[in-house]
Phi, psi and omega in degrees: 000116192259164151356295194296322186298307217256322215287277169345105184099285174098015202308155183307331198280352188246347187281318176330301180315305198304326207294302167298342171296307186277336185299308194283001193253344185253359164305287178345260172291347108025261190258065115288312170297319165333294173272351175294150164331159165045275205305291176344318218284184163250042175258356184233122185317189154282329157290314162335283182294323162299000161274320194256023156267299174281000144290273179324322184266005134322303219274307187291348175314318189285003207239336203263095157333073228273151148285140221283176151331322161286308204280299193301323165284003194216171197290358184294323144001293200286000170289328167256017169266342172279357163280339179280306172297310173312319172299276202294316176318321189300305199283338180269001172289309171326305253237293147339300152337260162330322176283325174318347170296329158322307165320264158345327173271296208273006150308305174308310188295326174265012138305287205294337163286013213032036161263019153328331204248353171245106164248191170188176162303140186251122183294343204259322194228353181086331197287160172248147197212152174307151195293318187307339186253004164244329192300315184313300210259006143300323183289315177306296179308323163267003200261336165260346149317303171309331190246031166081016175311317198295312180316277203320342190259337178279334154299319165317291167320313176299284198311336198285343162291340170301273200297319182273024224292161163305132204116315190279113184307154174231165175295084168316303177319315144339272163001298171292315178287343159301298203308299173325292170309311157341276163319345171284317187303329203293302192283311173312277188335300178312335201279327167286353226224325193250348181320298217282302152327316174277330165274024178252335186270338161275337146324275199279023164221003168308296172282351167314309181296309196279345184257346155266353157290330201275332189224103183301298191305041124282055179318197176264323202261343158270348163227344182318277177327311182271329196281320182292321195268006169285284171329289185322283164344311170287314169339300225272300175337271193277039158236017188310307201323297205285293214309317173275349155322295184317314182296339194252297161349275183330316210272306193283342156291314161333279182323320198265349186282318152293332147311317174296337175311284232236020166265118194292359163284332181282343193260123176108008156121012197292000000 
């Protein structure tokens, strides 16, 4: 049952139908949105994302094969709406994951820069996390808005009805072995985004250590101390350059972990 059967005319006998139609077309992206970076967070309300979920699934009603009038009435429904929640949930969850890579890196550099202790509330989850890791993961969130990720992932979704149609069982088990793989991307990544920083900063307390043996009245907490999070700061500075490379990497791997999500070679387990 496409768009054209329910929308046009619109008969009272039809809005029930329309209603259900649009409810299954906004399950998807709906909770992507839930579980993705930024719309998931709590800086974007709740009603928000229940408006703009059902707005998007207006837009996807044209991409989606509905199933007939007996199955939207009868009990056969709830099977695709939890396959509908479960598909958006798996991807913004992916899609989380990955971006936590930042987090995890600037959690590290401060730790090992002795910035550990300027933390604050983090707006995206309520929790508190080092300035370094919302400065990372503010920078990541605008460097994937700027570079149009969000389009690229909604599209993703729109198209995933082709390969994913309603209905269509999909390989859970699949599902997991992204997520896992995922979860791998996080510490690799992290581990490239925290290499170059830490080992300059063990580098600078390397020579720290030989200038307060020489000279004892130079402690660790009156020049140690100040030299490293001065040093980190520069660090952090003229590594912006790299760092965002690094960051549009990150982004286009995300993007491609949801693609394999919403890909008709992943679905059935192929």
């Amino acid at each position: 049952m496409l768009q054209s059967d329910v929308f046009p005319g619109l008969e009272f006998q039809s809005i029930v139908v329309f209603l259900l139609c649009l409810f299954l077309a906004s399950l998807r992206v709906g909770a992507f949105l839930v579980a993705s970076p930024f719309f998931g967070s709590r800086m974007v309300p709740l009603p928000v994302r229940i408006v703009f979920s059902f707005a998007l699934g207006l837009g996807a009603m044209n991409y989606v094969n509905f199933p007939s009038y007996e199955v939207l009435t009868s009990a056969a429904i709830l099977p695709i709406i939890f396959q509908e929640i479960i598909l958006g949930l798996v991807c913004g969850m992916v899609l989380t994951i990955c971006f936590s890579t930042v987090i995890l890196a600037g959690e590290k550099i401060a730790s090992t820069s002795g910035l550990a202790f300027a933390s604050q509330i983090d707006p995206a989850n309520g929790a508190q996390s080092p300035v370094i890791s919302q400065i990372f993961s503010l920078f990541l969130l605008i460097l994937f808005f700027s570079l149009n990720g969000h389009l690229v992932a909604f599209e993703l979704l729109f198209k995933s009805y082709d390969a994913i149609p309603l209905g269509v069982v999909s390989s859970y088990a699949a599902m997991m072995e992204l997520g896992l793989e995922a979860s791998n991307t996080v510490y690799e990544q992290a581990v490239l985004i925290v290499l170059p920083i830490v080992s300059l900063l063990f580098l600078m307390n390397l020579g720290i250590g030989f200038i307060t043996k020489s000279a004892p009245q130079l402690n660790l907490f009156s020049f140690g101390f100040p030299m490293t999070i001065l040093g980190t700061f520069f660090a952090l500075y003229f590594s912006v350059d790299a760092i965002q490379f690094v960051f549009s990497e990150l982004i286009d791997l995300s993007l491609n972990f949801v693609r394999l999500v919403l890909s008709g070679g992943y679905n059935g387990g192929e």
